[in-house]
C-alpha positions as CSV (number, residue, x, y, z in Angstrom):
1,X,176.5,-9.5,135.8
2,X,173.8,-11.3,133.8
3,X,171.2,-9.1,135.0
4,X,173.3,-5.9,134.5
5,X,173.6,-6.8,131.5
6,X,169.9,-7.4,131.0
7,X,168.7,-4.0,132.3
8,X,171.9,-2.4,130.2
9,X,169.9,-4.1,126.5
10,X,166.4,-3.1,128.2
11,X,167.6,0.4,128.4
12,X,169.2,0.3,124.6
13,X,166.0,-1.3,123.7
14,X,163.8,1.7,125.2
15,X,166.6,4.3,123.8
16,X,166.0,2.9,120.7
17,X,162.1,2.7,120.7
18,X,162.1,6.4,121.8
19,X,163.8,7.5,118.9
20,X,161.4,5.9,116.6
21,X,159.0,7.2,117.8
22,X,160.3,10.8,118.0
23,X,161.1,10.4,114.1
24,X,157.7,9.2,113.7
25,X,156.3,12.2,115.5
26,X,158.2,14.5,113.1
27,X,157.3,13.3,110.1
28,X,153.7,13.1,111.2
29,X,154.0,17.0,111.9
30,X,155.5,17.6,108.8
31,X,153.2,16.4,106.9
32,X,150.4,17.7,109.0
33,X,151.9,21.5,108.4
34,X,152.6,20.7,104.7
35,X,148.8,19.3,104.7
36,X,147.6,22.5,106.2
37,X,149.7,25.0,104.4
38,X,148.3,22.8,100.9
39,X,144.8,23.9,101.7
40,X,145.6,27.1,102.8
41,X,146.9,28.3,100.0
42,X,144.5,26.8,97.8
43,X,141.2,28.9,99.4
44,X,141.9,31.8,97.6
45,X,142.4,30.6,93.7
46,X,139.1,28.3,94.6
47,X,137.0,31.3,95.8
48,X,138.7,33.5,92.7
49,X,137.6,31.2,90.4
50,X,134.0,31.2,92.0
51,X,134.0,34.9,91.7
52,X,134.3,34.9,88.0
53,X,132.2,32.2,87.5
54,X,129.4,34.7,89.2
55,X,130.2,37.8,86.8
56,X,130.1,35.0,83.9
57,X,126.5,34.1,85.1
58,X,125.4,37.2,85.2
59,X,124.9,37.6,81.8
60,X,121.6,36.5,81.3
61,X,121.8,35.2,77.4
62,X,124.6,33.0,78.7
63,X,123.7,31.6,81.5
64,X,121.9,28.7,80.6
65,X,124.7,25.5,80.8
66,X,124.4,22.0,81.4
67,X,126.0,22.1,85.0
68,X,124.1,25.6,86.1
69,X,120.7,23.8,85.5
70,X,118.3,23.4,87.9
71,X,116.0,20.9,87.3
72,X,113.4,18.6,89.6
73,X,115.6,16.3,91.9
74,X,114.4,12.3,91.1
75,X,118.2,11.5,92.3
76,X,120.7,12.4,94.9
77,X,124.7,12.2,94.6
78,X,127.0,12.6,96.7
79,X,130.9,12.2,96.8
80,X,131.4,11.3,100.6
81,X,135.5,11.9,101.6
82,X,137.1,9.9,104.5
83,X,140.1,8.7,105.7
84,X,141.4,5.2,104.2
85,X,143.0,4.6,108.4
86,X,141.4,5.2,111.4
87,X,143.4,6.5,114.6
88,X,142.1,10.2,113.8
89,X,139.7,10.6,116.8
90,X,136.3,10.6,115.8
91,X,136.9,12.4,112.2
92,X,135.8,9.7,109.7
93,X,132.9,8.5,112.6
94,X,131.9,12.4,112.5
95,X,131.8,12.2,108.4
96,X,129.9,9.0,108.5
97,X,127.0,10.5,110.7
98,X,126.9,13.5,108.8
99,X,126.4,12.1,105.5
100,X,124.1,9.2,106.7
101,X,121.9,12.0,108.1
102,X,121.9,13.7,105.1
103,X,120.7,10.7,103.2
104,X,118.0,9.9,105.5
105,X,116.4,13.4,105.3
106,X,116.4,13.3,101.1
107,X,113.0,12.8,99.4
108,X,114.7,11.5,96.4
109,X,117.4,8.2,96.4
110,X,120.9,9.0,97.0
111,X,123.6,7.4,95.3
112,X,127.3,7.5,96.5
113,X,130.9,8.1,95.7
114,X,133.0,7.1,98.0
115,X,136.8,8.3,98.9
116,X,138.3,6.6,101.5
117,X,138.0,3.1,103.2
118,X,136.1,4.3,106.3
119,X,133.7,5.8,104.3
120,X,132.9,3.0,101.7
121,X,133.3,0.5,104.7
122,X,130.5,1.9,107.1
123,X,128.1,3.1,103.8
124,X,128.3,-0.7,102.5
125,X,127.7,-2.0,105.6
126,X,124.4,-0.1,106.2
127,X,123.3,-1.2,102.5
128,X,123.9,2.2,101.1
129,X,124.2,2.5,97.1
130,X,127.8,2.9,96.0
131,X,128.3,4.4,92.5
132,X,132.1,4.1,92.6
133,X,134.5,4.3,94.9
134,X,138.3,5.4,95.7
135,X,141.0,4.4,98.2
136,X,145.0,4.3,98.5
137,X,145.2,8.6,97.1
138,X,148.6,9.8,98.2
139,X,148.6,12.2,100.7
140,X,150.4,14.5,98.8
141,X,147.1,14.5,95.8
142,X,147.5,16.7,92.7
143,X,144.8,17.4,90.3
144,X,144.7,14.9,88.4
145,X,144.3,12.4,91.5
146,X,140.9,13.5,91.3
147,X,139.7,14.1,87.6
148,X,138.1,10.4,87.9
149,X,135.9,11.7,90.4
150,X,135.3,14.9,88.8
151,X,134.4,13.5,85.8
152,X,131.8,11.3,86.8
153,X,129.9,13.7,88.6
154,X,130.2,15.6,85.6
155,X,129.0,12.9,83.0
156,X,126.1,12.0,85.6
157,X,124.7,15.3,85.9
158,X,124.8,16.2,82.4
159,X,123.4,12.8,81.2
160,X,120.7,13.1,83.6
161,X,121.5,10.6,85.4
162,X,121.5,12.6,89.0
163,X,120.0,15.7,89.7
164,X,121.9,17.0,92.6
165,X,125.6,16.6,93.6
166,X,127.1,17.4,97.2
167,X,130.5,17.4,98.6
168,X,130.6,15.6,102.2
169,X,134.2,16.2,103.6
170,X,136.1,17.4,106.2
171,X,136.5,21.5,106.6
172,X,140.0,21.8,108.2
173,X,139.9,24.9,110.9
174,X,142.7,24.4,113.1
175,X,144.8,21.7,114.2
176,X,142.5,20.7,117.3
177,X,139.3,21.7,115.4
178,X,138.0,20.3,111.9
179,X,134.1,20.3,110.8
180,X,131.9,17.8,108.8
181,X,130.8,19.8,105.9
182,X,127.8,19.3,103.0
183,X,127.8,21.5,99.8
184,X,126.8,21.5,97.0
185,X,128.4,21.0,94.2
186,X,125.6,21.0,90.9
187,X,124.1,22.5,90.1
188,X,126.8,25.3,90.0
189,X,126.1,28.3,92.4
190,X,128.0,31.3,91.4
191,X,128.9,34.1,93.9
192,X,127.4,36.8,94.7
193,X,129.0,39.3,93.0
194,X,130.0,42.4,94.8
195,X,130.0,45.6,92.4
196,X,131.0,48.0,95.1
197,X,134.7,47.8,94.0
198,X,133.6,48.0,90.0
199,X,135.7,45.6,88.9
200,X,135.0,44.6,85.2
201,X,136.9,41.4,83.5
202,X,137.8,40.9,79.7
203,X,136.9,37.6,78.4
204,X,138.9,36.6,75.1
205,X,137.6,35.1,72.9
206,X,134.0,35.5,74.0
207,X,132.3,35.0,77.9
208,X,130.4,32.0,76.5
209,X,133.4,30.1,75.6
210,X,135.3,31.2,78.5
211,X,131.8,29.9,80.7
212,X,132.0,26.8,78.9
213,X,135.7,25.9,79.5
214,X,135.7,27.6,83.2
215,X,132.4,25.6,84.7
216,X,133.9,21.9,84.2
217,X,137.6,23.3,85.4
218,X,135.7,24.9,88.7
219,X,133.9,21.5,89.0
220,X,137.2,19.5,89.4
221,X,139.0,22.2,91.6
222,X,136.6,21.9,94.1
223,X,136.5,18.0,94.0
224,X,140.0,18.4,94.2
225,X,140.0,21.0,97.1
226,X,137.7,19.1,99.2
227,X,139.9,16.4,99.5
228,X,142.9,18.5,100.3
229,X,140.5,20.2,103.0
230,X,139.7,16.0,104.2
231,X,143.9,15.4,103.8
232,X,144.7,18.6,106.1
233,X,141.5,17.6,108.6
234,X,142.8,13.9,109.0
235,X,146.6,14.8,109.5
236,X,145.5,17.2,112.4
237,X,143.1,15.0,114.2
238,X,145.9,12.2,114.0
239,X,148.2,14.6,116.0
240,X,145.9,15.3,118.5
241,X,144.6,12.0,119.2
């Protein structure tokens, strides 16, 4: 009887284990489709906003700003986006590589901003400069998660202080594929605008003004998209792994 009743708690144990882990499994998928529906729907207001930026920098007696500058590069920055966990395949390892090659081939030093423990972990640990650095953002970021970020970037390149600032995050493609990605970030690179559809916008109350308010606002979306793009890359890999 002793061992019937052994096998009967083993059983209840296992049960009970099971269901665990099938709860855990749903909210792991939920949050990987709310993840990916997040970034999703975010592609298009990032590229609109890139599109007007490129009709704003077409005018020629307006085009010279602080963050479209191009100037000699003495210093490298870049904000580098992993995962605080591991247990995501080789997502943050992939990021890691990425970036550290990316530093390597640079003629000029390259200073960091990190997001994420994996990636402040393995760039301290190979003696890399870190500017600042970021951990414990919810899951479920707004904008203002990331303005600190944005706003250094922003201070640093118009002070001088860097010359060049790149985005190093993970590109979220589908759930069993997500790609390392480098890009610039400032200078600014407007769009090329296509005319073939001769669509003209109205600026109020002038296109300078609107340029001036737009290109720090475009700066921060895509700081703040990126890491959306990371969020919706490491929630995938994590249900595949």
């Amino acid at each position: 009887m002793a061992n019937i009743r052994l096998i009967r708690r083993r059983i209840r144990t296992i049960q009970s284990t099971a269901k665990i882990t099938k709860a855990m499994e749903m909210i792991a998928t939920s949050k990987m489709r709310r993840a990916q529906e997040t970034v999703l729907s975010g592609r298009p207001y990032a590229e609109k906003i890139r599109q007007v930026l490129a009709d704003l920098a077409l005018q020629t007696e307006i085009a010279i700003h602080p963050l479209l500058e191009r100037r000699e590069v003495n210093r490298v920055e870049v904000i580098h986006i992993t995962a605080d966990r591991g247990l995501c395949g080789g997502l943050n390892t992939n990021m890691n590589r990425t970036t550290a090659s990316f530093i390597l081939e640079q003629a000029a030093p390259t200073v960091l901003i990190t997001v994420g423990r994996k990636g402040r972990d393995f760039m301290l640990r190979y003696g890399r400069e870190v500017r600042a650095q970021f951990t414990g953002i919810s899951d479920r970021p707004v904008l203002l998660d990331t303005l600190p970020i944005s706003r250094i970037v922003i201070d640093d390149y118009t002070n001088r202080t860097v010359d060049m600032v790149y985005l190093a995050y993970s590109q979220f493609i589908t759930t069993m594929t997500q790609r390392p990605v480098l890009q610039q970030l400032l200078p600014v690179e407007p769009a090329a605008v296509d005319r073939k559809y001769g669509v003209e916008y109205i600026y109020e109350p002038s296109r300078k003004v609107v340029l001036a308010e737009l290109l720090p606002r475009f700066v921060e979306m895509q700081v703040y998209h990126a890491l959306l793009e990371s969020i919706a890359s490491e929630q995938s890999a994590r249900m595949v792994t």
